[in-house]
Steps between C-alpha positions, in 0.01 A plus 500: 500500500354243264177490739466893528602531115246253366219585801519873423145670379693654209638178370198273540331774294693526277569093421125505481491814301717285240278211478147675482763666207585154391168352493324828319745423232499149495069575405581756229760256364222246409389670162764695435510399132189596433557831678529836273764756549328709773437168694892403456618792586305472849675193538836639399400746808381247744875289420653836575323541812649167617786534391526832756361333785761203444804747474403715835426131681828417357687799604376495888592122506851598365488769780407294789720217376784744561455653848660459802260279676435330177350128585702204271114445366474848344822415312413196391220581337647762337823312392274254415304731269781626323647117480172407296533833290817461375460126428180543313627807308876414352598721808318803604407632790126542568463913474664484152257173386196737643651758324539374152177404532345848554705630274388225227113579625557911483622451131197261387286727649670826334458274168112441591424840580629614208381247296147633568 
């Protein structure tokens, strides 16, 4: 399973959908100070995009990691994953770290939006 899972057309495009992701932000990030509201709240968009593309990789990892025919790799990885996640974070799971973050980024850009 771990070959099909991480060979499939719709996972290879969609890791590299997260890095092209990754490395547009990574640019925007280089000036962000400088940056005026309109310009941070295109970032604040660009995080959120990410962030989407990380939860639906996420999910179908957490899918595949659970089936049947489910290679030891698959689960690894994912155990592995959520191993690092709660470490790093006091002890939470990956969705809800991805998720406080969007939330944190939807309310920064409510106050930008309506700051303007």
């Amino acid at each position: 399973m771990t070959e099909d899972f991480f060979q499939s057309d719709v996972v290879r495009e969609s890791l590299e959908d997260i890095q092209t992701t990754y490395t547009e932000l990574l640019k925007m990030s280089a000036g962000f100070a400088e940056y005026d509201i309109k310009k941070r709240v295109e970032h604040i968009d660009k995080t959120l995009e990410l962030i989407a593309k990380q939860k639906v990789f996420y999910a179908r990892l957490a899918l595949a990691s659970h089936e049947d025919e489910s290679d030891d790799a698959v689960e690894y990885i994912k155990d592995r994953v959520d191993t690092l996640s709660f470490k790093t974070t006091g002890g939470m799971d990956l969705m809800s770290v991805l998720q406080v973050m969007e939330d944190k980024l939807i309310g920064w850009k409510k106050e930008m939006n309506d700051a303007q």
